[in-house]
LODRENGU-742193 format. One record per residue (C-alpha): chain; y, z, x. Coordinates in steps of 0.5 Angstrom, whole numbers, padded with zeros to 4 digits. Layout:
<node A,<Y,Z,X>>
...
//
This chain:
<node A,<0144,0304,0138>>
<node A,<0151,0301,0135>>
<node A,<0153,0295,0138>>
<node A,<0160,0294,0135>>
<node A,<0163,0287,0135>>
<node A,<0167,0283,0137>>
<node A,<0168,0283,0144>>
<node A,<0173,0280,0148>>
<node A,<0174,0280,0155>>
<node A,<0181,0283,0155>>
<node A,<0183,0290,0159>>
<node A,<0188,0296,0156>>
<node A,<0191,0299,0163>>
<node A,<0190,0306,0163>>
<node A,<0195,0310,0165>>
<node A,<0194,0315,0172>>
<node A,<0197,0320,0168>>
<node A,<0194,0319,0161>>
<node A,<0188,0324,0159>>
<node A,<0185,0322,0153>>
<node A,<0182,0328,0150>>
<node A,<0179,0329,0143>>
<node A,<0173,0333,0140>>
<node A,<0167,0332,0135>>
<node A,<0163,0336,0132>>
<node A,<0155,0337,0133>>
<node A,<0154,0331,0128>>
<node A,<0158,0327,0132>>
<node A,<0164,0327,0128>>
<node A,<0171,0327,0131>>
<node A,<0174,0332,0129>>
<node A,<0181,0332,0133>>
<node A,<0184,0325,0137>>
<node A,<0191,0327,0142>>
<node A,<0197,0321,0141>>
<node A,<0194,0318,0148>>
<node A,<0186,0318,0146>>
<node A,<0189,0314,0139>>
<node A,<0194,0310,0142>>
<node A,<0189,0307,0147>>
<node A,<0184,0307,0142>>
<node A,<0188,0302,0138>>
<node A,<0185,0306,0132>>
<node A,<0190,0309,0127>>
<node A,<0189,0317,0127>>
<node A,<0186,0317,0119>>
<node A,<0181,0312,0122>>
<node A,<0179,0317,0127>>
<node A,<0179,0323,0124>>
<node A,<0171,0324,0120>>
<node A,<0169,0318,0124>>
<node A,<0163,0317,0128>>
<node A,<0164,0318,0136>>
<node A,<0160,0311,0137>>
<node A,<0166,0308,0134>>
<node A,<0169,0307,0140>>
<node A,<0162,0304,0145>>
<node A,<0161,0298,0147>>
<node A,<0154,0295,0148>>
<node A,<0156,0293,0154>>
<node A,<0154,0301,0156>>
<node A,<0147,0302,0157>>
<node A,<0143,0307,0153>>
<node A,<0140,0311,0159>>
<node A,<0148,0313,0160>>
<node A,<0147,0316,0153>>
<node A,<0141,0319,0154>>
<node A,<0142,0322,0160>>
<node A,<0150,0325,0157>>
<node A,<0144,0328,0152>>
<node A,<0140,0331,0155>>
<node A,<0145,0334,0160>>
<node A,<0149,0336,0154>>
<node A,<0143,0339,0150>>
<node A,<0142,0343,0158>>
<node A,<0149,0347,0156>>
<node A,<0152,0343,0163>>
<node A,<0158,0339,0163>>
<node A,<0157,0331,0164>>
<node A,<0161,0327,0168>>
<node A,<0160,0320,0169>>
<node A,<0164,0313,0167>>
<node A,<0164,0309,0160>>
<node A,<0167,0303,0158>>
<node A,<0170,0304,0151>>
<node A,<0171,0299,0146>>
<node A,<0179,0298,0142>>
<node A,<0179,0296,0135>>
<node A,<0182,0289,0137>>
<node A,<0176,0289,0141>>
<node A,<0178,0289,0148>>
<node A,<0175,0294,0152>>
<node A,<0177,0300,0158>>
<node A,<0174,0305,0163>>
<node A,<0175,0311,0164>>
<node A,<0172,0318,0167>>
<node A,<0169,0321,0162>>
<node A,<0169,0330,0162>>
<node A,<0164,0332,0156>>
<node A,<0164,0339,0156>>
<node A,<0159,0343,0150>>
<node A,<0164,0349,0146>>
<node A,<0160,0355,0147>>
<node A,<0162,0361,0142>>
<node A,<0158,0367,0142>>
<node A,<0153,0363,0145>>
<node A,<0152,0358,0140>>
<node A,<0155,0351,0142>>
<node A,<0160,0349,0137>>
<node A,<0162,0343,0139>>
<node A,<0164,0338,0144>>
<node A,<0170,0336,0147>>
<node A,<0171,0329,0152>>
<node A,<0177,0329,0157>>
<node A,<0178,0322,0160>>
<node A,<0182,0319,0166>>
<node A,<0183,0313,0170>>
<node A,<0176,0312,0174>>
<node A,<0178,0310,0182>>
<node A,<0177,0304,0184>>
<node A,<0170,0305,0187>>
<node A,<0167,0309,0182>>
<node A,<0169,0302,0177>>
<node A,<0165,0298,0182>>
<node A,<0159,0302,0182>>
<node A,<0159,0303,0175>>
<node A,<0160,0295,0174>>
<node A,<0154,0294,0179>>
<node A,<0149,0298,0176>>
<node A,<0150,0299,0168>>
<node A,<0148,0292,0168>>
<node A,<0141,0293,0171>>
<node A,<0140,0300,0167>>
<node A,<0142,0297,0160>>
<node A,<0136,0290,0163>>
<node A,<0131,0295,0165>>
<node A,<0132,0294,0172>>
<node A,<0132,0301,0175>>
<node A,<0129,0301,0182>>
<node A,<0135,0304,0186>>
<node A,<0139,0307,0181>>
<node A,<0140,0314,0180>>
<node A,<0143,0317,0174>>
<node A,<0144,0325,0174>>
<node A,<0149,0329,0170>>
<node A,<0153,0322,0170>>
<node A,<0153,0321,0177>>
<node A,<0150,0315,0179>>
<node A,<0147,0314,0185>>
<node A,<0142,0310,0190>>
<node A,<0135,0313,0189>>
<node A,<0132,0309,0195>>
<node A,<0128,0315,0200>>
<node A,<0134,0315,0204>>
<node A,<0139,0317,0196>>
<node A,<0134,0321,0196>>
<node A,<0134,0325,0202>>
<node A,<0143,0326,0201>>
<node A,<0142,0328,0194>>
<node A,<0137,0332,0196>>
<node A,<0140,0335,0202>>
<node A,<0145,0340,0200>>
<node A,<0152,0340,0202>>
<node A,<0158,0344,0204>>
<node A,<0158,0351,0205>>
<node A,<0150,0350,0202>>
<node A,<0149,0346,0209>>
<node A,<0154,0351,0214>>
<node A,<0148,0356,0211>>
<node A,<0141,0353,0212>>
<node A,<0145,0350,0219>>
<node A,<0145,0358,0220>>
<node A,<0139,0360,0217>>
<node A,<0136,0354,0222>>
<node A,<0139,0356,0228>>
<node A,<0138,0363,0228>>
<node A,<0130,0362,0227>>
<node A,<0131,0357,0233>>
<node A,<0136,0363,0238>>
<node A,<0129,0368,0235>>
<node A,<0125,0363,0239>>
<node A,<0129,0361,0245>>
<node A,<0128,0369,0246>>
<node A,<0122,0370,0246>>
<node A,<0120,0364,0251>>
<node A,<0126,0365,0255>>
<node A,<0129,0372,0253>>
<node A,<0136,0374,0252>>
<node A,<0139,0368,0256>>
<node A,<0135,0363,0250>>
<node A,<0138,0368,0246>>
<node A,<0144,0367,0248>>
<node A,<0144,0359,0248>>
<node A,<0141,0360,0241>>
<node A,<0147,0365,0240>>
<node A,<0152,0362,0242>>
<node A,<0152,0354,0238>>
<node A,<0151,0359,0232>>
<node A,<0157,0363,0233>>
<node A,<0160,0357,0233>>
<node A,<0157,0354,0227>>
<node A,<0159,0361,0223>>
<node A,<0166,0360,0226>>
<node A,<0167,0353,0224>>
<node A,<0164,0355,0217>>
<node A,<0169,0362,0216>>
<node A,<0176,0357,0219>>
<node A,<0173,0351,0213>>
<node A,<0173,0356,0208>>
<node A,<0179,0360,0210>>
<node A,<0182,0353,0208>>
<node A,<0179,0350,0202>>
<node A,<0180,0357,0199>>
<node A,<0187,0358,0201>>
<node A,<0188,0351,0198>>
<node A,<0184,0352,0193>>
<node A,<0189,0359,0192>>
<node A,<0195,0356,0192>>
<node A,<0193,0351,0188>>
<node A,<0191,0354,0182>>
<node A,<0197,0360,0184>>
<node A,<0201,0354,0182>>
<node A,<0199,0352,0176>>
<node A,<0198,0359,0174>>
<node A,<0206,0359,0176>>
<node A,<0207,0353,0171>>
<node A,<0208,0347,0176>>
<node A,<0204,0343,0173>>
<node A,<0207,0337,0178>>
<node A,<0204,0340,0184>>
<node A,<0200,0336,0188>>
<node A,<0192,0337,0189>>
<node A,<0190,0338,0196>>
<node A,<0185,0333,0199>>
<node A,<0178,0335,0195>>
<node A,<0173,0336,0200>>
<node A,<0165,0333,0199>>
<node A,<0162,0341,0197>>
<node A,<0163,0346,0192>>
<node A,<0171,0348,0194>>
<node A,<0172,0342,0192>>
<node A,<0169,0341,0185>>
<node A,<0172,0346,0184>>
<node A,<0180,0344,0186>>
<node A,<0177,0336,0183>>
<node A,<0176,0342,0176>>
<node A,<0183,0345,0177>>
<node A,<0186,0338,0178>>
<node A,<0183,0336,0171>>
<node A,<0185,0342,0167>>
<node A,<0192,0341,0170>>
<node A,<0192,0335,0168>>
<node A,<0189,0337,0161>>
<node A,<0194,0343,0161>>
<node A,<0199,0338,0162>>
<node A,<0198,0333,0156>>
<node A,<0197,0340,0152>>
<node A,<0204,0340,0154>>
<node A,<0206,0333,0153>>
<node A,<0204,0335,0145>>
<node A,<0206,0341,0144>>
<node A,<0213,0338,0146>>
<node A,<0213,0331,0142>>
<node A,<0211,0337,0136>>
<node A,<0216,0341,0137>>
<node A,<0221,0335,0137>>
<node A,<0218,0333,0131>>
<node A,<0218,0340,0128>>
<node A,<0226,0340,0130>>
<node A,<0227,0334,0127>>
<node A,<0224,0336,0121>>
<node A,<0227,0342,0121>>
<node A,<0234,0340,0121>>
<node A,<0233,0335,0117>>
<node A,<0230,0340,0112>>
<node A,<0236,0345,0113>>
<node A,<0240,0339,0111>>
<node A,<0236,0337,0105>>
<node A,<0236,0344,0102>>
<node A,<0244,0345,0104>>
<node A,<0244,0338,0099>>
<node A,<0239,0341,0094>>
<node A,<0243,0348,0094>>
<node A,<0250,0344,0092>>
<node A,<0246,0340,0086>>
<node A,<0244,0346,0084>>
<node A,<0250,0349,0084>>
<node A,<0253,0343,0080>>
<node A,<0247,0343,0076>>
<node A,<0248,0350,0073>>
<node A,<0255,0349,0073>>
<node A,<0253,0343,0068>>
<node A,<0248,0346,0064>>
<node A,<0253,0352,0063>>
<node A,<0258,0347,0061>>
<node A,<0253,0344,0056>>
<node A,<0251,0350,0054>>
<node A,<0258,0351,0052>>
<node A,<0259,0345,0048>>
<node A,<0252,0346,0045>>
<node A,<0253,0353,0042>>
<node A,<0260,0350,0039>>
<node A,<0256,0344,0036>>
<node A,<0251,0349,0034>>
<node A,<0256,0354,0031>>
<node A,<0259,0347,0026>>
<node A,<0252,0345,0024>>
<node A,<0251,0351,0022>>
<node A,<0258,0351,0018>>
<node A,<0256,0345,0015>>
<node A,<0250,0348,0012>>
<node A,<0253,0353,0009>>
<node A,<0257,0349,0006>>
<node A,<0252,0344,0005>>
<node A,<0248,0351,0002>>
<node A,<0255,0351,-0003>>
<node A,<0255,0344,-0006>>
<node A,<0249,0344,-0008>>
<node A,<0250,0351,-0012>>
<node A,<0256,0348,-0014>>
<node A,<0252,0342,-0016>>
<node A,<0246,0345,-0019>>
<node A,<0252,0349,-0024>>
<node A,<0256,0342,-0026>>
<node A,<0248,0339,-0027>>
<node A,<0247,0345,-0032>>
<node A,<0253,0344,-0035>>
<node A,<0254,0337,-0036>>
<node A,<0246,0338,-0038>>
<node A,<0249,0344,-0043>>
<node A,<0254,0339,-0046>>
<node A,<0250,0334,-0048>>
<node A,<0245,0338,-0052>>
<node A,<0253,0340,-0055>>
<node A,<0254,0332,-0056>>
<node A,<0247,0332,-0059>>
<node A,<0248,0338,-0064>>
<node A,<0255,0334,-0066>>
<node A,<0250,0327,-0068>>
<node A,<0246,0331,-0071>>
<node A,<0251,0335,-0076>>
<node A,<0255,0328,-0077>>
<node A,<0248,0325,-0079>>
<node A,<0247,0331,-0084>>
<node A,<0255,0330,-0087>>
<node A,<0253,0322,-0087>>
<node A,<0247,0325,-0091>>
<node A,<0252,0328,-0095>>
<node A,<0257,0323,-0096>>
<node A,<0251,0318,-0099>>
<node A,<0250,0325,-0103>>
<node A,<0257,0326,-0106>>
<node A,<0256,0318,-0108>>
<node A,<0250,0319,-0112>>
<node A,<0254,0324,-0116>>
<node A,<0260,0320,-0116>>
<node A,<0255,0314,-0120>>
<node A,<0253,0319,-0124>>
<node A,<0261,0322,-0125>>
<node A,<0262,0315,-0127>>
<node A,<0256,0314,-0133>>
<node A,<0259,0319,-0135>>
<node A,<0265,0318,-0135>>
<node A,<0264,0311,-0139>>
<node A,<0260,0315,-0144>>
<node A,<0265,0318,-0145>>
<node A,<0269,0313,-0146>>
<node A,<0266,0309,-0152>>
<node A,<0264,0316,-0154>>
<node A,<0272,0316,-0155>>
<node A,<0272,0310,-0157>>
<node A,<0268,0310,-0162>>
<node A,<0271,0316,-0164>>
<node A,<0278,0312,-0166>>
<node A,<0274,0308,-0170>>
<node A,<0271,0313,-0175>>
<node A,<0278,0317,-0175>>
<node A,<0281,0311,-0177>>
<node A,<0276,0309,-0182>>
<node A,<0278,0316,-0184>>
<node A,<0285,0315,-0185>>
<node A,<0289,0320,-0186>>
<node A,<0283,0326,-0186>>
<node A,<0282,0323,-0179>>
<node A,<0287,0321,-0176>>
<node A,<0288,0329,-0172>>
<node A,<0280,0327,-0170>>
<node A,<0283,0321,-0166>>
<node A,<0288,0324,-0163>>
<node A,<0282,0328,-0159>>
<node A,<0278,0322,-0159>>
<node A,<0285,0319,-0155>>
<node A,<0285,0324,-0150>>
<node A,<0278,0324,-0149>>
<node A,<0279,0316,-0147>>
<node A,<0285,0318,-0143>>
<node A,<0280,0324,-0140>>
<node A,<0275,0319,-0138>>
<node A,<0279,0314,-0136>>
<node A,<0283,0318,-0131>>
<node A,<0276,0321,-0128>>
<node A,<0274,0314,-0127>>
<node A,<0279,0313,-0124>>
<node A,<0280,0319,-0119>>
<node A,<0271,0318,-0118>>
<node A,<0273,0311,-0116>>
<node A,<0279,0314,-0111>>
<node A,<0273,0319,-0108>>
<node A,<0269,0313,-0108>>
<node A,<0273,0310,-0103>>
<node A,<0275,0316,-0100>>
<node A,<0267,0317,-0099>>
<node A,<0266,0310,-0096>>
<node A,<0272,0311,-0091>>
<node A,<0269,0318,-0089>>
<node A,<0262,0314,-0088>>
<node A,<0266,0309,-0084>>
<node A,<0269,0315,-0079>>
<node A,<0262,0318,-0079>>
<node A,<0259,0311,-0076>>
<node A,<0264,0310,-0071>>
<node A,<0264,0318,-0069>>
<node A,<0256,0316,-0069>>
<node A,<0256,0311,-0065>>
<node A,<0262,0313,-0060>>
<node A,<0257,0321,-0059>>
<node A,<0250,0316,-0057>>
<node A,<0256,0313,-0053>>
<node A,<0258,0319,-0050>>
<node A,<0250,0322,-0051>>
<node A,<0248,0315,-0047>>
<node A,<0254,0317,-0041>>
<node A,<0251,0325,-0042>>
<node A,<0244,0322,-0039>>
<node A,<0247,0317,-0033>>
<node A,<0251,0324,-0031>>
<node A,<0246,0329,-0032>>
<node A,<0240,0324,-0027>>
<node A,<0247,0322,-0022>>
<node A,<0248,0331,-0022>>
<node A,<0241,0331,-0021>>
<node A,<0241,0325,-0015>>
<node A,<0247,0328,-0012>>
<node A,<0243,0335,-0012>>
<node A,<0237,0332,-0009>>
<node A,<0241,0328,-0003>>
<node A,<0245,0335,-0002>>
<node A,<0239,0340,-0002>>
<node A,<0237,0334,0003>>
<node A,<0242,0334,0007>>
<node A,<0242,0343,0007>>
<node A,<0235,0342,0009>>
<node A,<0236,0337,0014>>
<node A,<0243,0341,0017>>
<node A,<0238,0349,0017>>
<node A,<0233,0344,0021>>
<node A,<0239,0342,0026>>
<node A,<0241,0349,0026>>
<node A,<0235,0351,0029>>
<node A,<0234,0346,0033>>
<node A,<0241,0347,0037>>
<node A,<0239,0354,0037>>
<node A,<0232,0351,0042>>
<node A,<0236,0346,0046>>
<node A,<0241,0352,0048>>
<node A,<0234,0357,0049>>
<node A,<0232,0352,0053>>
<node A,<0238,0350,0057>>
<node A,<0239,0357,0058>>
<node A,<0232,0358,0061>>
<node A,<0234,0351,0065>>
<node A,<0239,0355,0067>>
<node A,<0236,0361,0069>>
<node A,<0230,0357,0073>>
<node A,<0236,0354,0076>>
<node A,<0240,0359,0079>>
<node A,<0232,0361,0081>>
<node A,<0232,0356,0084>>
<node A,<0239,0356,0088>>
<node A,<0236,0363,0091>>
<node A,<0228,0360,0093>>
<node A,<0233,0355,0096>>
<node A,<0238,0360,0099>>
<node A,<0230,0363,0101>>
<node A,<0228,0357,0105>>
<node A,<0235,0357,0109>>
<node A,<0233,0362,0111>>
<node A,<0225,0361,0113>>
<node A,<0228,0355,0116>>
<node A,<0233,0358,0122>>
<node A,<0228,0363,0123>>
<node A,<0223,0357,0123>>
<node A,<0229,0354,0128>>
<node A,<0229,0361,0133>>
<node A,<0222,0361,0134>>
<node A,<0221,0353,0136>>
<node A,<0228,0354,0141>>
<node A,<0223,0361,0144>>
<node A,<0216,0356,0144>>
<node A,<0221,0351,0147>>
<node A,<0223,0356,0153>>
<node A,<0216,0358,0154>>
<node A,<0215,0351,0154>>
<node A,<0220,0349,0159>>
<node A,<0218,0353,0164>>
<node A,<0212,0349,0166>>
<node A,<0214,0343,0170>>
<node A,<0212,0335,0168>>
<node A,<0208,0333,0173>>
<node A,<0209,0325,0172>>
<node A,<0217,0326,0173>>
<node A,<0217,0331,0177>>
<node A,<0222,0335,0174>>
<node A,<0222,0341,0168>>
<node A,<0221,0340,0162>>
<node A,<0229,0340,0158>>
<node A,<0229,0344,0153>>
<node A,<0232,0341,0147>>
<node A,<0237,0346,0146>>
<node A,<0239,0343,0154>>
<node A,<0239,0336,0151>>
<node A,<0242,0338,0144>>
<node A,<0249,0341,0148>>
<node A,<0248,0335,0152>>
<node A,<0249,0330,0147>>
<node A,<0255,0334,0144>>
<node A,<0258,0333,0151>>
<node A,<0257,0326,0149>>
<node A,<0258,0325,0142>>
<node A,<0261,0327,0136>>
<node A,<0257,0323,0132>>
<node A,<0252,0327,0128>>
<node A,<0244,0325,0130>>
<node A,<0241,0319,0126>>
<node A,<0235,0321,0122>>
<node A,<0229,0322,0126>>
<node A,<0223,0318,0122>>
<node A,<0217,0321,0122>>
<node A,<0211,0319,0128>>
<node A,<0204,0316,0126>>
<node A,<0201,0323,0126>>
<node A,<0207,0328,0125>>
<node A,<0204,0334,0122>>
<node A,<0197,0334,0126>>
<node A,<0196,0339,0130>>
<node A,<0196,0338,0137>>
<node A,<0190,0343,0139>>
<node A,<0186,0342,0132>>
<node A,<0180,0340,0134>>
<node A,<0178,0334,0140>>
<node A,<0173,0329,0140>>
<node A,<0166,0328,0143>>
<node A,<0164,0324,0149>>
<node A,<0164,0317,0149>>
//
């Protein structure tokens, strides 16, 4: 068996009108935990939920207790009887224990504890003979259905004599057959002694459950009324009275049921407006979000609509600077085509200056031809002297033609001075030609760069406005699903505020009074203030249900 550790010898007081419910599948596992059963506990409602229901034993509790709620359970029977429980700080308490199997179409499905405060003398009791039970020492201990009883001769004799109406019945069967043998040994006045005592029996049998079932009647017409304040009449020791002791604990039950339910619907309420006031926040963010969006839609479609200018733009200068590129690339073949033509005069210059050396041979050729033509013509004398005259003209001819070759020559030598200087000033321009042509080129690539990267901007401008237009849209989804759950919410308000009318119609059985619907206190605190409700913070176990599940038996 499970011994849970450590344990103190400190008490929780249970309530007189606590009920301690919970349930536990076939397994043991506890399925569903009341607010009470967990407060007392002192277990969070996680840590319970999935749990073994030994959690909560004490070793102080005998294994025989166990084996008989078992075997009583197994039988299909309520078990009834008390259990001293383990908290989780180790502290312990007592409780009347009511395990009863969940049967569903024959078939149980689980089972589910009750729990209230044992009476004083049910405690002494059990303080007395679970000790012996759990050493062994079982002589005059009985245990049944978890009722614990003396089983000395004279225990056996009362558990086995029957009580009640059982024994109005056997005091009637015996009479009889005592009146039918009076009669036969002093005829009908022994009949009639006989008679007599059993008329009298029957009357007080007929008068005693006259009471216990009008009492039992207006009890449950009570409850069934929904006056779960209404007192329980004295239970007597027989079968009238484990019926109205069973009505008083579904009363009781039926009373925490309506505890959780209310508690439930105060959180649900709770929520609820804490909820409407959400989504009436939220709807006002949306409203401004899509006004925002529309906005930056706006400005985004403008900036889109200049980034595309500028591609186009850009898309121009780049044509513009692909034809300055072309151009300049064109003039500088001129400019090269120009040094060419200036080296082929250079070439024909130093041409001209050949000829003018071989002008010049000539020219002194001729000369001392001439002058030895005046020498002849002047050895000839007179026959000679026309001779020289030519011979004159002809030195004077060459003179003059040196001298204009010389002339031609310095003509020539500026000439190829100029070419030079027009040589070097196109290599110049050729050299800037070629800087113009790579900064053209350079300036093409940056500008196709730039195109390319304003086209890519253009697209992009166009996905974030598809993207801020589906924002948008989404957002205005979202304003309806809002406007939806608005809409979800008051009706989720209508049918708690009938739930809690239904509810309120049952009278609380501790306070003696109705259970005020929240539309009552709701009108009650706006009589008394104007300030809106403080935030409700959300309980331990907000959202469980009350009914889900409950536990099993210890």
């Amino acid at each position: 068996m499970r011994r849970n550790l450590p344990v103190t010898d400190h008490e929780y007081p249970i309530g007189e009108h606590q009920n301690l419910m919970s349930r536990t599948d076939l397994k043991g596992r506890i399925t569903y935990a009341s607010p009470a059963f967990v407060e007392v506990s002192g277990f969070d409602h996680a840590e319970l939920i999935g749990a073994p229901h030994n959690l909560i034993r004490h070793p102080d509790m005998p294994e025989a207790a166990f084996a008989d709620l078992w075997a009583t359970l197994q039988a299909g029977l309520t078990w009834t009887g008390l259990v001293k429980n383990r908290r989780k700080d180790g502290s312990f308490y007592w409780v009347k224990a009511h395990v009863v199997p969940l049967v569903h179409q024959g078939e149980v499905q689980g089972y589910t504890s009750v729990r209230i405060k044992p009476s004083d003398a049910e405690r002494r009791l059990a303080e007395w003979a679970y000790p012996r039970l759990r050493e062994g020492r079982t002589r005059g201990i009985a245990l049944r259905r978890g009722r614990l009883s003396v089983s000395g001769p004279l225990g056996r004799l009362g558990q086995r004599l029957p009580r009640g109406v059982s024994a109005g019945l056997w005091g009637v069967a015996a009479l009889a057959v005592i009146s039918a043998g009076l009669g036969v040994v002093w005829g009908w006045p022994g009949q009639l002694v006989g008679i007599l005592p059993l008329l009298a029996l029957c009357a007080s049998i007929q008068s005693r459950l006259g009471r216990s079932s009008r009492r039992l009647e207006d009890f449950a017409m009570q409850i069934a009324a929904g006056n779960l304040q209404a007192e329980l009449p004295p239970p007597g020791n027989d079968e009238l009275g484990e019926a109205l002791r069973s009505l008083g604990l579904m009363r009781r039950s039926l009373a925490n049921i309506c505890a959780d339910i209310h508690a439930t619907l105060d959180r649900v309420e709770a929520d609820t407006r804490t909820l409407g006031h959400d989504h009436l926040d939220l709807a006002r963010r949306l409203r401004e979000q899509s006004g925002q969006l529309q906005a930056t839609a706006g400005g985004m479609e403008e900036l889109a609509t200049t980034v595309r200018h500028n591609a186009d733009h850009t898309a121009r200068a780049e044509e513009g600077a692909r034809s300055a590129r072309d151009a300049v690339t064109r003039g500088g073949d001129e400019v090269q085509r120009l040094v060419a033509r200036m080296a082929a005069i250079s070439r024909s210059a130093g041409q001209m200056t050949e000829a003018l050396e071989t002008i010049d041979a000539i020219a002194s050729q001729t000369n001392l031809l001439a002058l030895n033509a005046s020498v002849e013509a002047a050895r000839a004398g007179a026959s000679g002297r026309g001779f020289g005259v030519v011979a004159h003209e002809v030195r004077a001819l060459a003179e003059r033609s040196t001298a204009s070759a010389e002339r031609i020559r310095e003509l020539i030598r500026a000439t190829l001075g100029e070419i030079e200087q027009g040589q070097a000033q196109l290599e110049r321009l050729r050299a800037g030609n070629l800087g113009i042509v790579e900064a053209v080129a350079d300036i093409d690539e940056r500008i196709g760069e730039i195109g390319l990267a304003s086209r890519e901007q253009a697209r992009g401008f166009d996905e974030i406005n598809d993207a801020v237009a589906a924002m948008d849209r989404i957002t205005r989804e979202n304003a309806a699903g809002v406007g939806h759950c608005e809409e979800l919410g008051d009706r989720l308000s209508d049918q708690v505020r009938w739930l809690d009318r239904a509810i309120s119609s049952f009278r609380e059985p501790e306070a003696g009074k109705e259970f005020v619907s929240r539309e009552r206190r709701r009108r009650a605190r706006q009589a008394t203030s104007s300030t809106p409700p403080a935030s409700v913070p959300e309980p331990a176990h907000a959202g469980q249900p009350v009914l889900e599940a409950q536990g099993s038996a210890e």
